[in-house]
N, C-alpha and C positions, 0 to 999 in steps of 0.2 A: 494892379488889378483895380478896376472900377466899383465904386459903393452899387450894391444890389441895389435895385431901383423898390419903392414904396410900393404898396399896396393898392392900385386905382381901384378896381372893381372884384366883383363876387359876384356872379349869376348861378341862381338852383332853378330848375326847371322843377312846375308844382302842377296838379293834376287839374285844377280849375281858378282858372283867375278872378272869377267871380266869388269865389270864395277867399283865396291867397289875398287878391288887393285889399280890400277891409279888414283885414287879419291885421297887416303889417303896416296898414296905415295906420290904424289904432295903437299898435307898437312903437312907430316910430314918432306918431304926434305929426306927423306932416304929411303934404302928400304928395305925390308920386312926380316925377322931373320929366318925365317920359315916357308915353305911353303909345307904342309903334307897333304898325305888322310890318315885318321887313320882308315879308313874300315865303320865309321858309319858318319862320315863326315868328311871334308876336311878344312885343316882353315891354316891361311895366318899371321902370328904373327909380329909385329912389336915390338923392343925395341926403348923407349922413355921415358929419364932421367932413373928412378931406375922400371920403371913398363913397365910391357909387355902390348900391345894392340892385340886384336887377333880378326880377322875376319873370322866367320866359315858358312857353307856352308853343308847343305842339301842333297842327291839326291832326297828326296819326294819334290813334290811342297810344299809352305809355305803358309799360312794363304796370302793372296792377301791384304788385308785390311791395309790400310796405318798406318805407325807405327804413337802412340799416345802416348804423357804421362801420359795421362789419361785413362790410360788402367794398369790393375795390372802386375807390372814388372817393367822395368826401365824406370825411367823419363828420365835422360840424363847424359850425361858423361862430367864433367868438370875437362880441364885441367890449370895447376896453371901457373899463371906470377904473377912477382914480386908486378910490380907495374900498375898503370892507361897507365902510358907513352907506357910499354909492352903492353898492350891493342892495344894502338893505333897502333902501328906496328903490331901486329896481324887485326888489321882492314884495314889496307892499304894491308897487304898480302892477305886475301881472297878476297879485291875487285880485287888485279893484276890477283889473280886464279878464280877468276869470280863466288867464292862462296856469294851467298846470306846470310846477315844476319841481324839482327835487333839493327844494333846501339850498343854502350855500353850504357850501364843503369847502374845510381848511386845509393849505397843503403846503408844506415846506415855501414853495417854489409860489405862492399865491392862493387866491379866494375862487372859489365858481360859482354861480346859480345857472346849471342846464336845464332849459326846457326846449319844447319842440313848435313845430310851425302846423296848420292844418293838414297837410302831409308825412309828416312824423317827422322832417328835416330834422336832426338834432341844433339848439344854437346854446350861444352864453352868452352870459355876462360875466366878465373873468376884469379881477384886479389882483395888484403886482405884492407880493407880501409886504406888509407895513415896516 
């Protein structure tokens, strides 16, 4: 049987990209790789380490109803750091950028710091227990 193939991309679809692109530029410190209307929507990509992030965009209005992960589709998007210490400098960044989030949480299996996107998107920053 063949090795499952890596991770290239993630796209969430966000209610306003005028709002989302300056969100996540500011998150990711860089800016955007790509930024297209492909005729059925329009979407804003980001490179970050070896996978693409991609933010795409509607012209219909979208479901109003606050994103959940409790809702069938994606629970949340978690990106890697090394260690805990990485955590903590990820949790000192979103408070300088004034992102809310819920603490790092220890768990057997590893670390978490979740917070969410202008959308309510759930994400992380998740590392590998020490």
């Amino acid at each position: 049987m063949a090795t499952f193939p890596a991770l290239t991309h993630v796209a969430v679809t966000v209610a306003d990209l005028s709002v989302s692109v300056p969100w996540y530029t500011r998150l990711f410190g860089e800016e955007p790789v790509l930024d297209e209307d492909t005729g059925p929507f329009r979407h804003v990509v980001y490179a970050i380490g070896g996978t693409l992030f991609g933010l795409h965009s509607y012209p219909e209005p979208i479901d109003p109803s606050a994103f959940t992960p409790r809702r069938r589709g994606l629970d949340h998007v978690a990106f890697g750091v090394a260690d805990r210490g990485g955590l903590e400098k990820w949790q000192q960044t979103l408070d300088e950028l004034g992102v809310a989030h819920g603490g790092i949480v220890d768990a057997h299996y590893g670390s978490g710091l979740s917070f969410k996107d202008p959308d309510g998107v759930a994400l992380e920053f998740f590392a590998p227990p020490a």
